[in-house]
C-alpha positions as a Python dict, from the first residue, in 0.01 Angstrom:
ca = {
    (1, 'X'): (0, 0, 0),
    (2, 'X'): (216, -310, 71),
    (3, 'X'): (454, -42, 208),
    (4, 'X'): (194, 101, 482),
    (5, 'X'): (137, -252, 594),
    (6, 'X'): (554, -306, 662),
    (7, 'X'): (570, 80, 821),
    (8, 'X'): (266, -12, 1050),
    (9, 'X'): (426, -354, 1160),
    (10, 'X'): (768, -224, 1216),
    (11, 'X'): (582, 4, 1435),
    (12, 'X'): (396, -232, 1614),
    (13, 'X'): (699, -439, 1673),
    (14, 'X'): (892, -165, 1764),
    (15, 'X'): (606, -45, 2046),
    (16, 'X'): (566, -412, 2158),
    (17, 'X'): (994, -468, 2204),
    (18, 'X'): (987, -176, 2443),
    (19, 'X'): (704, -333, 2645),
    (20, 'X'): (866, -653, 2626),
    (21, 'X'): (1248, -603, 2728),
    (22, 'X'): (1038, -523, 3115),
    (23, 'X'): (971, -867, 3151),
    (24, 'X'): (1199, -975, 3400),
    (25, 'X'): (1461, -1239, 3389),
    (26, 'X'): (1418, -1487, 3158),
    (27, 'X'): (1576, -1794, 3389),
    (28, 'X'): (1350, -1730, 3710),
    (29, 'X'): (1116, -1429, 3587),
    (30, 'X'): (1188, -1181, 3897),
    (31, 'X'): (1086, -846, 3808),
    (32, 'X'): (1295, -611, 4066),
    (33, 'X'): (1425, -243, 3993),
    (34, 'X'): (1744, -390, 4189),
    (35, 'X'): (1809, -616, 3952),
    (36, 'X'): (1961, -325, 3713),
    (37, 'X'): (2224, -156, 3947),
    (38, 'X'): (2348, 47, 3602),
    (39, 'X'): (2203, 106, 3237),
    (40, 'X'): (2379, -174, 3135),
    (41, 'X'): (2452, -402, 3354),
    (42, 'X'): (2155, -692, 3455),
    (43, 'X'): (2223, -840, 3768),
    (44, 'X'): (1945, -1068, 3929),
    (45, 'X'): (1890, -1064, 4250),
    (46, 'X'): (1675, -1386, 4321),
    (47, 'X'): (1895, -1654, 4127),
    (48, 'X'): (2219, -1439, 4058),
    (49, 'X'): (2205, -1454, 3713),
    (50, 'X'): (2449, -1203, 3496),
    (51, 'X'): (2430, -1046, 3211),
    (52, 'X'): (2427, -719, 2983),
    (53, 'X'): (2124, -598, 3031),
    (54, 'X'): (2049, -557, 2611),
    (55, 'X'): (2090, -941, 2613),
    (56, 'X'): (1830, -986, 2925),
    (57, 'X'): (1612, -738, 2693),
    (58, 'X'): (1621, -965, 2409),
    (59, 'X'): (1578, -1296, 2535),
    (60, 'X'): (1236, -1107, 2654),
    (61, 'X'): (1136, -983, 2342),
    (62, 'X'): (1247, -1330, 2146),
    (63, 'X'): (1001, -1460, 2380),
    (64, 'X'): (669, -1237, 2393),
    (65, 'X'): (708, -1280, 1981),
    (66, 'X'): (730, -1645, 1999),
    (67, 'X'): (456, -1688, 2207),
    (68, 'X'): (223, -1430, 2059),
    (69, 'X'): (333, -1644, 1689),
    (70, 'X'): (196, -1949, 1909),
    (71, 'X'): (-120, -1834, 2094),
    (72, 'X'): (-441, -1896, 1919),
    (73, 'X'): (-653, -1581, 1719),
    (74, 'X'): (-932, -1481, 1987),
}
């Protein structure tokens, strides 16, 4: 039982990180398709900021988990 309830929230982590890496870039929050010009490479094309785009990814999912831990249950 305790080891359904770890499978189900790696799962719903894992669903919610995928979700998550789309949110933009984390200095200015522009959300452009230009802003990956390859796979790995994050580029952004309002404020110029640079970085691998795994990094970008993370720094959005680090994020959506720290402010889901803060918001308040409905």
């Amino acid at each position: 039982m305790v080891l359904d309830v770890l499978v189900d929230d790696a799962q719903r982590c894992a669903t919610a990180g995928a979700r998550e890496k789309k949110g933009g870039e984390p200095a200015c929050g522009l959300t452009a398709k230009e802003n990956r010009p390859t796979q790995e490479k994050f580029h952004c094309v309002g404020c110029g900021h640079l970085a691998h785009a795994d990094t970008v990814g993370a720094i959005n999912v680090l994020r959506a988990g720290l402010a889901r831990r803060e918001a308040k249950p409905a």
